[in-house]
C-alpha positions as a Markdown table, in Angstrom:
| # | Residue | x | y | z |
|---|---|---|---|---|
| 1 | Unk | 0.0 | 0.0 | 0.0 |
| 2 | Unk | 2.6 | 2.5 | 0.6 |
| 3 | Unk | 4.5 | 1.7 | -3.1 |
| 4 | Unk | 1.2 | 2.5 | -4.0 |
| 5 | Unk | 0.2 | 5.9 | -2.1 |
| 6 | Unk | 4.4 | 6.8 | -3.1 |
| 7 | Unk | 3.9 | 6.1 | -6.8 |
| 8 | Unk | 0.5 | 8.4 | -7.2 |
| 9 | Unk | 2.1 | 11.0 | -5.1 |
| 10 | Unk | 5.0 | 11.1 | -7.1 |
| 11 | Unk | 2.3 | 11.2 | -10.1 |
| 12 | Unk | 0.4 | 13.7 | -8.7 |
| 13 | Unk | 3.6 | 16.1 | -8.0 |
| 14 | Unk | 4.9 | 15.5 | -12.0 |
| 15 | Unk | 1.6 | 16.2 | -13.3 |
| 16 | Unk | 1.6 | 19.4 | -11.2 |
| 17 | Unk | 4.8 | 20.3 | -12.8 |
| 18 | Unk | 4.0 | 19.4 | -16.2 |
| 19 | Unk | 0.7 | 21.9 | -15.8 |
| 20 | Unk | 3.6 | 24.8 | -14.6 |
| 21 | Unk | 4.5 | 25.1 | -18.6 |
| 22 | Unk | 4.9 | 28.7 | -19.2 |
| 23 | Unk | 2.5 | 29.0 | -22.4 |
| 24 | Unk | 3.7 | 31.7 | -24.6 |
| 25 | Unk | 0.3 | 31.9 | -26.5 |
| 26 | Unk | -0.3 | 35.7 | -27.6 |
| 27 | Unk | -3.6 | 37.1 | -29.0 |
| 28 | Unk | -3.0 | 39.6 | -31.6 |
| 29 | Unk | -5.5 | 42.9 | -32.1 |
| 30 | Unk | -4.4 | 43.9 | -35.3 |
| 31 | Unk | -5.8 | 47.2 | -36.9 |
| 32 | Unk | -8.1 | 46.4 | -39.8 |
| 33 | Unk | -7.2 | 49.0 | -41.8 |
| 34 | Unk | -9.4 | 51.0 | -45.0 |
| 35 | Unk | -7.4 | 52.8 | -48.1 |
| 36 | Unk | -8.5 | 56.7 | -47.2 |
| 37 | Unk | -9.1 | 59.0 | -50.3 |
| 38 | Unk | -8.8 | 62.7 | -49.6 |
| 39 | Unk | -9.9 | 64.7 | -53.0 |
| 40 | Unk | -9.4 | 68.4 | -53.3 |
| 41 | Unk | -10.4 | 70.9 | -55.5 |
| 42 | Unk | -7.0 | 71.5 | -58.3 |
| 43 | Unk | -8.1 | 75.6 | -58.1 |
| 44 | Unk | -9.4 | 76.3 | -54.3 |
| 45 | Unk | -7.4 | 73.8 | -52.3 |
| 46 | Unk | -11.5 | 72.5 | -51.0 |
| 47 | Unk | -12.1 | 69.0 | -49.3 |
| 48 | Unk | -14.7 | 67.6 | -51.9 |
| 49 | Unk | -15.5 | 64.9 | -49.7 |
| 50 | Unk | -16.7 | 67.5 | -47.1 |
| 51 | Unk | -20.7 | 67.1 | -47.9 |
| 52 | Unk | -20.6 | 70.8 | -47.0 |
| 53 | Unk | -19.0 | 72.0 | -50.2 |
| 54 | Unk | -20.5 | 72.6 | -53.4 |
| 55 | Unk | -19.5 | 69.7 | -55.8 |
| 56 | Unk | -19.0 | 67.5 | -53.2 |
| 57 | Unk | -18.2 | 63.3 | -54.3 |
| 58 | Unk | -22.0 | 62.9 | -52.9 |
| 59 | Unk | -23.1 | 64.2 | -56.5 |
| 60 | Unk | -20.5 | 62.3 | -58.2 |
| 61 | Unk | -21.9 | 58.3 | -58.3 |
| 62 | Unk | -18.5 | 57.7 | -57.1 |
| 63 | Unk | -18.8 | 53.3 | -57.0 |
| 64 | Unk | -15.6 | 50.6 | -55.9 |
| 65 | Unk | -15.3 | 47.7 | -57.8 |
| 66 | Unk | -13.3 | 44.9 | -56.4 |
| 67 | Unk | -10.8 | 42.0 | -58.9 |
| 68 | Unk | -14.1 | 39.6 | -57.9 |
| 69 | Unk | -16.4 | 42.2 | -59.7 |
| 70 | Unk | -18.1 | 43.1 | -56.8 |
| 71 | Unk | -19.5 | 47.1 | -57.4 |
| 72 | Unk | -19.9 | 49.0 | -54.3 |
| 73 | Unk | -21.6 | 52.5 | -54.5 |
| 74 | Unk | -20.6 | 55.5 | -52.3 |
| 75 | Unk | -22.5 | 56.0 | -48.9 |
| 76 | Unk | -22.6 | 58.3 | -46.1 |
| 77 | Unk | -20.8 | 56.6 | -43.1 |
| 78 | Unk | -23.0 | 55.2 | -40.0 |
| 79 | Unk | -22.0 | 57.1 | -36.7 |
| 80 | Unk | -18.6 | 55.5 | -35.7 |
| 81 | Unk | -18.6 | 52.6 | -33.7 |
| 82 | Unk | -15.4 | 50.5 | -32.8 |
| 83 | Unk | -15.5 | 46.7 | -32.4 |
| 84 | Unk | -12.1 | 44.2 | -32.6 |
| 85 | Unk | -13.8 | 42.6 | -35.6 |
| 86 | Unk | -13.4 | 44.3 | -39.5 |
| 87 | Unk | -16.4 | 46.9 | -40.5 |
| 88 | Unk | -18.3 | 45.3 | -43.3 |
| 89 | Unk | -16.2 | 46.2 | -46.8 |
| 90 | Unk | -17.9 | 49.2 | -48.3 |
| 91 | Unk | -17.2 | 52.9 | -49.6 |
| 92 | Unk | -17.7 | 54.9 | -47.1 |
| 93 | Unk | -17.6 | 58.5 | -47.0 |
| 94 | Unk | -16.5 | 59.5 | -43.4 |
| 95 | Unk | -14.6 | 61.3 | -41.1 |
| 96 | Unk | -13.3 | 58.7 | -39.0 |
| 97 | Unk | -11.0 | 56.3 | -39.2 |
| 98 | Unk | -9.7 | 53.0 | -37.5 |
| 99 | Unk | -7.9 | 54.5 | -34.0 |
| 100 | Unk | -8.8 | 57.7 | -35.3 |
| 101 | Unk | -5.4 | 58.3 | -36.9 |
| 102 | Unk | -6.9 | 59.9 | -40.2 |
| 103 | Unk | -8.6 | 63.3 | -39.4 |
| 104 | Unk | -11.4 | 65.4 | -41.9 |
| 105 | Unk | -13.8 | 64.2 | -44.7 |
| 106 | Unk | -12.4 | 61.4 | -47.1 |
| 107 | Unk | -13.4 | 58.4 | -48.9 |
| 108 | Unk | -12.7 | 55.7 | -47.5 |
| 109 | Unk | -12.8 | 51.7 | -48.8 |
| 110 | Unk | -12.7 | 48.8 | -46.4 |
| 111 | Unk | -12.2 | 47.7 | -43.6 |
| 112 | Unk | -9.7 | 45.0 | -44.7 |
| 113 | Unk | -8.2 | 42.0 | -42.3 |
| 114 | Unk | -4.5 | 41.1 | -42.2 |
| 115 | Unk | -5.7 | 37.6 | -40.8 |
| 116 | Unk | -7.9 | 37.1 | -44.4 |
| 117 | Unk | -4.7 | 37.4 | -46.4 |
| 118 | Unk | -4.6 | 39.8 | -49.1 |
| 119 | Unk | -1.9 | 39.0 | -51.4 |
| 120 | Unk | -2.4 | 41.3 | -54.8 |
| 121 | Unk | -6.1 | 42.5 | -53.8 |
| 122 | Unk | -7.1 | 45.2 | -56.6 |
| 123 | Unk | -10.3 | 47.3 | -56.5 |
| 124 | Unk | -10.8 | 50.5 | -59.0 |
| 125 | Unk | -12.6 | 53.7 | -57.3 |
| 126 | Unk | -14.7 | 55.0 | -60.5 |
| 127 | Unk | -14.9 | 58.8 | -59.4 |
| 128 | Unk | -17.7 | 59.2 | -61.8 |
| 129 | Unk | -16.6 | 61.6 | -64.3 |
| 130 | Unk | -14.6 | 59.7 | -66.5 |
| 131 | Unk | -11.5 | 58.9 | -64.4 |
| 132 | Unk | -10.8 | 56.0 | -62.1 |
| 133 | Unk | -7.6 | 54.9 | -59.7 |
| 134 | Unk | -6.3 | 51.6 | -59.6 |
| 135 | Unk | -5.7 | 50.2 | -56.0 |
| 136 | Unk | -3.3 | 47.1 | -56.2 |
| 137 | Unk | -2.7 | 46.3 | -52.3 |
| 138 | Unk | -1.3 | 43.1 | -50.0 |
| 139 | Unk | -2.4 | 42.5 | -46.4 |
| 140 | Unk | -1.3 | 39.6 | -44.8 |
| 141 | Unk | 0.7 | 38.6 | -41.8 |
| 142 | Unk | 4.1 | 37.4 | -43.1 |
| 143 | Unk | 5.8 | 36.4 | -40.1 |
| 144 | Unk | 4.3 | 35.6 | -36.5 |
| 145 | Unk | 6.2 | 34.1 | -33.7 |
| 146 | Unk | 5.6 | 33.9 | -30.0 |
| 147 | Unk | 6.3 | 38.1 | -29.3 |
| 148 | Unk | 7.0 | 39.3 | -33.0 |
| 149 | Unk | 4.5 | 39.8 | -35.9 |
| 150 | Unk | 5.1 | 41.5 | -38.9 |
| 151 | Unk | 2.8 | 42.6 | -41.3 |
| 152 | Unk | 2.8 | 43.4 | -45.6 |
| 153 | Unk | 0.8 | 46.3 | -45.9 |
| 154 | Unk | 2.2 | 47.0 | -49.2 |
| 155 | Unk | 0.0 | 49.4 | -51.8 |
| 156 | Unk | 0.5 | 50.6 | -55.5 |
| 157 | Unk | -1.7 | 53.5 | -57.0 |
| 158 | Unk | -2.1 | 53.1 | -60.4 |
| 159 | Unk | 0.8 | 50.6 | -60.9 |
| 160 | Unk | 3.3 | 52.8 | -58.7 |
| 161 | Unk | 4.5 | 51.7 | -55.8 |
| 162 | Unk | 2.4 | 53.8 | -52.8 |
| 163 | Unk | 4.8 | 52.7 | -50.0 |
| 164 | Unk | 3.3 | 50.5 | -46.8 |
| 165 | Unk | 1.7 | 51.0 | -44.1 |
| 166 | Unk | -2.0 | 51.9 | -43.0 |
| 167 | Unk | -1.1 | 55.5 | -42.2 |
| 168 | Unk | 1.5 | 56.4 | -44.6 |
| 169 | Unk | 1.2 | 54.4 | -47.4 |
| 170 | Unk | -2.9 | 53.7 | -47.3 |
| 171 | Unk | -4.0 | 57.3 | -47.9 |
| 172 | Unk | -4.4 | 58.7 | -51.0 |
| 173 | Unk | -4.3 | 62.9 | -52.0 |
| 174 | Unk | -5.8 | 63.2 | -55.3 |
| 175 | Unk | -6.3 | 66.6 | -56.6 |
| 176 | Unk | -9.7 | 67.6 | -59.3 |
């Protein structure tokens, strides 16, 4: 009896110390970022995507349409509401932006998810009078280990590289 009460006491203490494991499991909030458009007038230096101004993009049939021939037409942004998961894809015309980074009116397309993948995503913003710009963009979590992620966030504008980046290289100054 006392092998027996040694033996599950000694299996009792190594199963203790086998549940001690230091687990190195991270959870990763990553920002699910949109490309931001901010149009102004070529003359007056005016946000066009302010509803405000005369000639704004509302009166423009401004539509997205994605490489999978999805057509999204322009609408006015929902009040802003943050959750971890990605906003719906859509055009959006708002003033906010995801962590609030991006100030003023602007067009914005998204939200996209670096855990979906994006490797060559394209999407063409018709502006509605006659002229379009090509979006060519990757997304997608190229390395992740226990405390290091790194992220692609590469984007081209009309075939030239744009640069990376959801703040930098994600918005977009195009002049009318």
């Amino acid at each position: 009896m006392k092998r027996f009460l040694s033996t599950l006491c000694a299996l009792l203490v190594a199963i203790g110390f086998a549940g001690c494991e230091q687990n190195d499991f991270m959870i990763w909030d990553l920002v699910n970022p949109s490309v931001c458009f901010f149009i102004t007038d070529a003359e007056t230096g005016a946000n066009l995507c302010d509803p405000s101004v005369e000639g704004n993009v509302l009166d423009w049939n401004v539509t997205a349409t994605t490489d999978d021939g999805e057509t999204f037409e322009l609408v006015e942004d929902d009040p802003f509401t943050r959750a971890t998961l990605a906003e719906p894809l859509a055009l959006r015309l708002t003033q906010h932006s995801t962590l609030g980074n991006v100030k003023g009116w602007h067009v914005s397309f998204g939200e996209w998810d670096p855990y979906d993948g994006f490797r060559n995503k394209k999407f063409t913003i018709n502006w509605g009078d006659g002229t379009q710009t090509e979006i060519e963009f990757n997304l997608f979590i190229s390395k992740m280990r226990k405390r290091d992620i790194k992220i692609d966030s590469s984007i081209w504008v009309d075939g030239e590289d744009h640069g990376s980046g959801y703040y930098d290289g994600w918005i977009i100054n195009i002049k009318k």
